[in-house]
N, C-alpha and C positions, 0 to 999 in steps of 0.2 A: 745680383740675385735674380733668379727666374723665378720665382714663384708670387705672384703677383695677387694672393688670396689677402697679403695681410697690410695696410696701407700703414705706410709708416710717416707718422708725423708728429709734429708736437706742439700742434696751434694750442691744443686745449690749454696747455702746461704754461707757453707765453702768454697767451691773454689772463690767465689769472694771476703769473705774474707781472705784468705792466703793472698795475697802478702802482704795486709798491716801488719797482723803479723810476717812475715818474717821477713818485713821494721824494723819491729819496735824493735825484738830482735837483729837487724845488729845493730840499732842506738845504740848499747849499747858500742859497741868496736869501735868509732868513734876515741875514746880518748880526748876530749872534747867537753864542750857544743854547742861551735860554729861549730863545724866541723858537730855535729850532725844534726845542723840548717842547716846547707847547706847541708846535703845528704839529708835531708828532705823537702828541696826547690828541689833539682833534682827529686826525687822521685815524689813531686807533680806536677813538667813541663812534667815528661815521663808519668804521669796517665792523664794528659791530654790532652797529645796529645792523647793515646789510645783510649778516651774516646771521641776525633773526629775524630777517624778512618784516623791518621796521623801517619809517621814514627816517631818516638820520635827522632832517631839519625837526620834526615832531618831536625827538627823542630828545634832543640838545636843546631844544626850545623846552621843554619841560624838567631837565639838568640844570642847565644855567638858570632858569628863575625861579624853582624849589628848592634846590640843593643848600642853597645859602642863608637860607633862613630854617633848615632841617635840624633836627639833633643828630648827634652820632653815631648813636643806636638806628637812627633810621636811612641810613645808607646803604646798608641790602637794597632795600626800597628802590633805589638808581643802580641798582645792574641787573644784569641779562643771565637769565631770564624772567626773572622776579618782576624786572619793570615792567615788560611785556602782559604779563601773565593781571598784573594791576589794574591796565591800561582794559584788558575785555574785561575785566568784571564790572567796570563802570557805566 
């Protein structure tokens, strides 16, 4: 190709995917399937916190030690973007 106006590349496309390829070769040495299920539950609460411009450690730190003593009804309350939205009005 001579026309050299349009740069072709696709850094952008692999850096947003690594981590999940990381994720996914760590799931391998988990040592079982459930263990795997559960770093693959962390992994998808910290991509989403990111993904609302939230500290993951704030967000799971506030999951893990509410969550368990919540009612049912109040599990909206721990997702996104409801938590978030919580979290400024306090």
């Amino acid at each position: 190709m001579t026309d050299q106006r349009i740069e072709i590349s696709n850094i952008l496309i692999e850096n947003a995917i690594r981590p999940v390829a990381i994720g996914r070769k760590n799931y391998l040495f988990n040592g079982s399937h459930d263990a795997a299920r559960r770093a693959a539950m962390i992994y998808s609460l910290v991509s989403t916190a990111k993904l609302h411009d939230t500290d993951p450690f704030i967000y799971l730190n506030d999951l893990l030690t509410k969550l368990p003593a919540s009612k049912t009804s109040d599990i909206k309350n721990f997702l996104m973007p409801e938590w978030k939205t919580l979290q400024e009005d306090k």
